[in-house]
C-alpha positions as CSV (number, residue, x, y, z in Angstrom):
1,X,2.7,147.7,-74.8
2,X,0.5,149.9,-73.1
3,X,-2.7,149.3,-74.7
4,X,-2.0,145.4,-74.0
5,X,-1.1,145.3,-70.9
6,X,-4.5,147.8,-70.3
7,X,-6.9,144.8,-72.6
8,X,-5.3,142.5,-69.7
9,X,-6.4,144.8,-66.6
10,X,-9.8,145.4,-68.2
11,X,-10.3,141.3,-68.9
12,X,-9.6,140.3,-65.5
13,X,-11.2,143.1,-63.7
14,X,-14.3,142.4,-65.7
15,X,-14.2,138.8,-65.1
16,X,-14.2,139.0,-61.1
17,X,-16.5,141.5,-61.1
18,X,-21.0,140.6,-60.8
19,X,-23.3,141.1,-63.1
20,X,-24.2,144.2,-63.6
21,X,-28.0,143.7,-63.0
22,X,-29.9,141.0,-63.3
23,X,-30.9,139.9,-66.6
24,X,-33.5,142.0,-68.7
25,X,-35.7,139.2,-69.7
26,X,-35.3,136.5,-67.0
27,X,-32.3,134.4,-66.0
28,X,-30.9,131.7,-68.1
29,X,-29.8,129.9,-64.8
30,X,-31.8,126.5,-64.2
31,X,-33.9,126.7,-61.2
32,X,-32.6,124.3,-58.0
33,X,-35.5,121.7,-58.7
34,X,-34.9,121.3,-61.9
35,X,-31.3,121.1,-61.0
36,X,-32.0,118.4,-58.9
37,X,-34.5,116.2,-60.6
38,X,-31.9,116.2,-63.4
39,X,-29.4,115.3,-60.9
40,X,-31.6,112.5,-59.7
41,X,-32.3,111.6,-63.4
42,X,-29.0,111.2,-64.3
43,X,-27.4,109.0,-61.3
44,X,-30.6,106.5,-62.1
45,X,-29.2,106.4,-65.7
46,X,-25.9,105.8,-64.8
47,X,-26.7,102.9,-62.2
48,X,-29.3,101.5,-64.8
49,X,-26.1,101.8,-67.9
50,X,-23.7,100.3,-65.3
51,X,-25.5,97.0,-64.7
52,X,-26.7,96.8,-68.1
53,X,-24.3,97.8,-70.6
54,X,-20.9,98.1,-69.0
55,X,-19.8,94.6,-68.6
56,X,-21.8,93.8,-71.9
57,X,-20.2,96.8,-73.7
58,X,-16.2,95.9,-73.5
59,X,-17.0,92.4,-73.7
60,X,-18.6,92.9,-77.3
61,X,-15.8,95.5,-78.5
62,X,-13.0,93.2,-77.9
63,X,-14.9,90.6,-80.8
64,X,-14.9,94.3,-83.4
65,X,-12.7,94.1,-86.3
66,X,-8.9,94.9,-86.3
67,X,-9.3,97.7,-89.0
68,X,-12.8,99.1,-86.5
69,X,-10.5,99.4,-84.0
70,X,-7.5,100.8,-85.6
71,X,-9.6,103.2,-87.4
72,X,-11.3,104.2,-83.5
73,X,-8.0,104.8,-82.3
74,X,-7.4,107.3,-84.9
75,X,-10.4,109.1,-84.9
76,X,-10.1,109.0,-81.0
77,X,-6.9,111.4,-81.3
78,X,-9.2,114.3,-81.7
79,X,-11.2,113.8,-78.7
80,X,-7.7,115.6,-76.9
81,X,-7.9,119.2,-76.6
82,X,-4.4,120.4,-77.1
83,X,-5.0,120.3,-80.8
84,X,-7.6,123.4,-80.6
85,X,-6.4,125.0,-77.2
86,X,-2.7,125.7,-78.4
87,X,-4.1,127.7,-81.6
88,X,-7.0,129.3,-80.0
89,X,-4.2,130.5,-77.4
90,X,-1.6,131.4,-80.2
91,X,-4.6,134.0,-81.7
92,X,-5.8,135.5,-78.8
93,X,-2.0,136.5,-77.9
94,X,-1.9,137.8,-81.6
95,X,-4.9,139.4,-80.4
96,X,-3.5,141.3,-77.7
97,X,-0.2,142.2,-79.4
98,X,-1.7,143.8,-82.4
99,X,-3.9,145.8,-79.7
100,X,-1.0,147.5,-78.5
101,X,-0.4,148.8,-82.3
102,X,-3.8,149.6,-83.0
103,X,-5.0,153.1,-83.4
104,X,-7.8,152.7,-85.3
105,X,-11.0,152.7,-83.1
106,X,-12.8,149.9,-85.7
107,X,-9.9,148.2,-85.4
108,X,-9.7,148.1,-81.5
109,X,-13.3,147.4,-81.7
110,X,-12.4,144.4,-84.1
111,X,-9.8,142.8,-82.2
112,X,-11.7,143.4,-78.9
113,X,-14.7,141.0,-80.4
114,X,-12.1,138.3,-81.2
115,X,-10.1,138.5,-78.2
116,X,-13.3,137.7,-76.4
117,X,-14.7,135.2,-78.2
118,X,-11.3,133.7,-78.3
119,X,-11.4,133.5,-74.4
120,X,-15.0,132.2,-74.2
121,X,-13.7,128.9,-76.6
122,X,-10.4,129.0,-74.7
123,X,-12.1,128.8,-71.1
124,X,-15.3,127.0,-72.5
125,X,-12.9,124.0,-73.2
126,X,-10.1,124.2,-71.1
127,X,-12.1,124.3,-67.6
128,X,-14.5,121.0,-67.9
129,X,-11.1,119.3,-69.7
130,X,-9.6,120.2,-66.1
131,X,-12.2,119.3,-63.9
132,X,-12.1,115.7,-65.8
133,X,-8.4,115.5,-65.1
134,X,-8.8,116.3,-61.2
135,X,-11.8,113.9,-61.0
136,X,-9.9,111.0,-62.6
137,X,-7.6,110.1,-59.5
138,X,-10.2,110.9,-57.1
139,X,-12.9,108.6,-58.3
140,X,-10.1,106.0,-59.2
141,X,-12.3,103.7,-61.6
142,X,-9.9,101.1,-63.2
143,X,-9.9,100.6,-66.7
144,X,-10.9,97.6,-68.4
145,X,-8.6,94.9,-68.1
146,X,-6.0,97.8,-67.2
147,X,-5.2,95.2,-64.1
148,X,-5.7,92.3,-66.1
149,X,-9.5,91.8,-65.8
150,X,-12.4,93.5,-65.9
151,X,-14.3,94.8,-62.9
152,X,-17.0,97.4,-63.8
153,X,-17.5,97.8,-59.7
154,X,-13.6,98.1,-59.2
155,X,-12.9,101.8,-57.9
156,X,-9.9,102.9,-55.7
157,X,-10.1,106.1,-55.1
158,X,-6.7,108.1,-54.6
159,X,-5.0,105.3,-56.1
160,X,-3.5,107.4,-58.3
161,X,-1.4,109.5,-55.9
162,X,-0.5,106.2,-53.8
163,X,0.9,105.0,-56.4
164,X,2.6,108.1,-57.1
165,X,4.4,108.5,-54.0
166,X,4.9,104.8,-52.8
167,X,3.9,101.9,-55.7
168,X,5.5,100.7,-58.7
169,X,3.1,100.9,-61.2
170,X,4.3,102.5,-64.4
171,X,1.4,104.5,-65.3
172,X,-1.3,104.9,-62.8
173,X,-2.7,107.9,-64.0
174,X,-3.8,105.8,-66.5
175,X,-4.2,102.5,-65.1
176,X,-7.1,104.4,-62.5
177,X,-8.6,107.3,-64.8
178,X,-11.1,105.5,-66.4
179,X,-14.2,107.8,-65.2
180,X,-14.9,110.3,-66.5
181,X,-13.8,109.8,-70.3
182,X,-11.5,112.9,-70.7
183,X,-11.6,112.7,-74.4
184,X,-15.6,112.2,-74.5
185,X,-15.4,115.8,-71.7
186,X,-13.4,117.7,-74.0
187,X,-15.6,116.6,-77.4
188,X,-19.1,117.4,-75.8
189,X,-16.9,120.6,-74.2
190,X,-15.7,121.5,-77.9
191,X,-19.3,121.1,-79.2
192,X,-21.1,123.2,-77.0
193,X,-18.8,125.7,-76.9
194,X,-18.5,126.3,-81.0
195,X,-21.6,125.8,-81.2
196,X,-23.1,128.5,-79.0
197,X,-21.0,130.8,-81.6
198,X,-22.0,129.3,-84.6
199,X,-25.1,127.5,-84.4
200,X,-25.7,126.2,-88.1
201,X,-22.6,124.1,-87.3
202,X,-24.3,122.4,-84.6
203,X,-25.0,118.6,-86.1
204,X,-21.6,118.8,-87.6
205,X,-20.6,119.3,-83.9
206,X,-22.6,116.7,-82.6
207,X,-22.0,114.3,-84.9
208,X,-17.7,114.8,-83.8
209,X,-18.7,114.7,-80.0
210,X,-20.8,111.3,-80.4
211,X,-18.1,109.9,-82.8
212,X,-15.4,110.8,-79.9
213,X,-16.9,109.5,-77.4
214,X,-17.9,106.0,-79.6
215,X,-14.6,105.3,-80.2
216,X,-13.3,104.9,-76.6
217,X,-15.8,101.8,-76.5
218,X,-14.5,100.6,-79.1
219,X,-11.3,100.8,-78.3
220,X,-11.9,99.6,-75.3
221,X,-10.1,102.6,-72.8
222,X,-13.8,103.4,-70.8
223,X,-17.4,101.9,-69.8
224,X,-20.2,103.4,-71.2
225,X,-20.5,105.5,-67.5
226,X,-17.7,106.8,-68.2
227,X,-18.1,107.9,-71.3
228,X,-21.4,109.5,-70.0
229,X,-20.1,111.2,-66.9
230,X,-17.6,112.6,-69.4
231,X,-20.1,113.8,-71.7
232,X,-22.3,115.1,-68.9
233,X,-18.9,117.7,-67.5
234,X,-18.2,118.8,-71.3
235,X,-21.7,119.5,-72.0
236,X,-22.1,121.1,-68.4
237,X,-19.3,122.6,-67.7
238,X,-19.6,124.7,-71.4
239,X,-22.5,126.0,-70.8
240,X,-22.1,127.5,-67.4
241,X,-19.3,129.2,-69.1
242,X,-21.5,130.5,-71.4
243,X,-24.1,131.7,-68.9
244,X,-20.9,133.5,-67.3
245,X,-20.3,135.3,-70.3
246,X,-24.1,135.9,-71.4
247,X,-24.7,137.0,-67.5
248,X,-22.3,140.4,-68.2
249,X,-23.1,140.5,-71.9
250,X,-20.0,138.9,-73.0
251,X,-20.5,137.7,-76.5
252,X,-23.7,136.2,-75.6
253,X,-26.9,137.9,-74.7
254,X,-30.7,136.7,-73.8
255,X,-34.2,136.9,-75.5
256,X,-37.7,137.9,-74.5
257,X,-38.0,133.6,-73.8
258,X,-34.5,133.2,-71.9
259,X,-32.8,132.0,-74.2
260,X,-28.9,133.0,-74.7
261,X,-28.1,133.8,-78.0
262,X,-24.8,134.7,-79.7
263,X,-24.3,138.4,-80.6
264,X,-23.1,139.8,-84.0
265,X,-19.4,140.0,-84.3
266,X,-16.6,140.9,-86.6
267,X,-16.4,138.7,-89.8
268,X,-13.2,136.9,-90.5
269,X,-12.5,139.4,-94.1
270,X,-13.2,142.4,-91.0
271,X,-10.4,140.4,-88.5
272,X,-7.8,139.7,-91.6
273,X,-7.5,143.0,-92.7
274,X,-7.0,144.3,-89.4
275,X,-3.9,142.1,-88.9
276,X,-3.4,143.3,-93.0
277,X,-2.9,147.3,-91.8
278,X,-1.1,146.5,-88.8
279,X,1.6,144.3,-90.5
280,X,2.0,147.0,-93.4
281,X,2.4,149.9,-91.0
282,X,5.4,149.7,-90.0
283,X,6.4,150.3,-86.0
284,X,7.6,153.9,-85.7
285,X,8.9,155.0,-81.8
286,X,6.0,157.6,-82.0
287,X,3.2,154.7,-81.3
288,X,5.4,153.0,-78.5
289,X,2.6,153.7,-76.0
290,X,0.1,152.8,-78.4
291,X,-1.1,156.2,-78.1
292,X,0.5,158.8,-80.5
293,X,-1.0,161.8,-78.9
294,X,0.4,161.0,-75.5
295,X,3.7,160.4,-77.5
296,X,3.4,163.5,-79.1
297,X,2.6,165.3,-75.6
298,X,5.9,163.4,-73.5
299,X,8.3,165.0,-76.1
300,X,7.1,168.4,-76.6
């Protein structure tokens, strides 16, 4: 278990630690104007959506057909993240176990490549998903018609934990978690994220992120704002994990123009028969360390 718990040390170390140096070709960081003129551009969208097309928007769904709807709610499952977290998870601790077998230096290599792509989709999705879920109580928007009418300008902010400690109500983390769209966060999150890696997959990507997010309209769970603040944190928040990563030449790295690009890495045959080898040799007490010349060394 030495090698693992060493792959451990060596992650986190190398996540708290700067940048090396600055990038070779010019940051991939947005500059603070353009920071704020997008800001700027984006609260004038949301006013302009939310006295145009929020009160306009579940008013028109709740006239959709019953199969539309059922159908939404189905698709809509997807737009949660456990579903990819849990398996990404269950690899990259595959991941790290076989490293503590490996002897191989390819094969180290190999699983070093996954492990770290791995974590970038892991934290790429996991992070703006959790920044959704702390900004749900604190905003406190109220669903539509979660109180029995709808009020696009309703918003009690700590609601939530009022309810919580003192109030009745059954559900209130649902009841006042209406912005932003969780499910639309982690879809745009989930997009972004696997796409960076595999860019050809991109409008397939797009196409599940926009389909997310349309079906909690039409089911009639969010406003289009919060559907859009949603998509805004996924989108966001995935690629200033990316620019983490491509900022110490994690995974990612940056072109003559700025732009981040995804480097080579193992191919899946390369990562299969990896796990292949290690699950024919079998375990012998000469590779405990993960190091059989050490071994050798402690018993002579």
């Amino acid at each position: 278990m030495y090698q693992g718990k060493a792959i451990l040390t060596s992650l986190l170390a190398a996540a708290l630690q700067k940048p090396r140096r600055a990038f070779e070709y010019g940051c991939v960081w947005p500059t603070r104007t353009t920071l704020l003129t997008s800001l700027i551009a984006f609260i004038v969208c949301i006013v302009a959506v939310k006295f145009s097309f929020d009160a306009w928007s579940v008013s028109e769904a709740r006239h959709l057909p019953r199969w539309l709807v059922n159908l939404s709610g189905q698709i809509s499952w997807y737009g949660k993240s456990g579903w990819l977290l849990w398996p990404i998870a269950g690899l990259l601790l595959v991941c790290l176990l076989a490293g503590a077998r490996t002897v191989s230096r390819f094969d180290r290599l190999t699983l070093s490549a996954v492990s770290m792509r791995l974590t970038f989709l892991l934290v790429a999705v996991a992070l703006p998903g959790l920044l959704a879920a702390i900004l749900k109580p604190l905003i406190g928007r109220a669903r539509p018609f979660a109180l029995g009418q709808d009020d696009v300008f309703l918003y009690v902010p700590f609601a939530y934990f009022r309810e919580l400690l003192f109030g009745t109500m059954a559900y209130p983390e649902y009841v006042y978690g209406s912005m932003p769209s969780g499910h639309a966060t982690n879809a745009f999150a989930i997009a972004i994220a696997f796409g960076a890696l595999w860019p050809r997959l991109r409008p397939l990507l797009w196409t599940f992120a926009v389909a997310i997010a349309t079906t909690r309209l039409i089911i009639v769970v969010h406003h289009p704002t919060d559907v859009l603040v949603g998509a805004a944190i996924g989108t966001l928040g995935a690629l200033a994990i990316r620019n983490y990563f491509a900022a110490r030449r994690w995974v990612f790295a940056v072109d003559a123009t700025g732009h981040v690009y995804a480097k080579p890495g193992p191919q899946l045959r390369d990562f299969a028969g990896v796990l292949m080898r290690l699950w024919r040799r079998p375990a012998t007490k000469s590779t405990v360390s993960g190091f059989p010349e050490a071994d050798a060394r402690a018993r002579s």
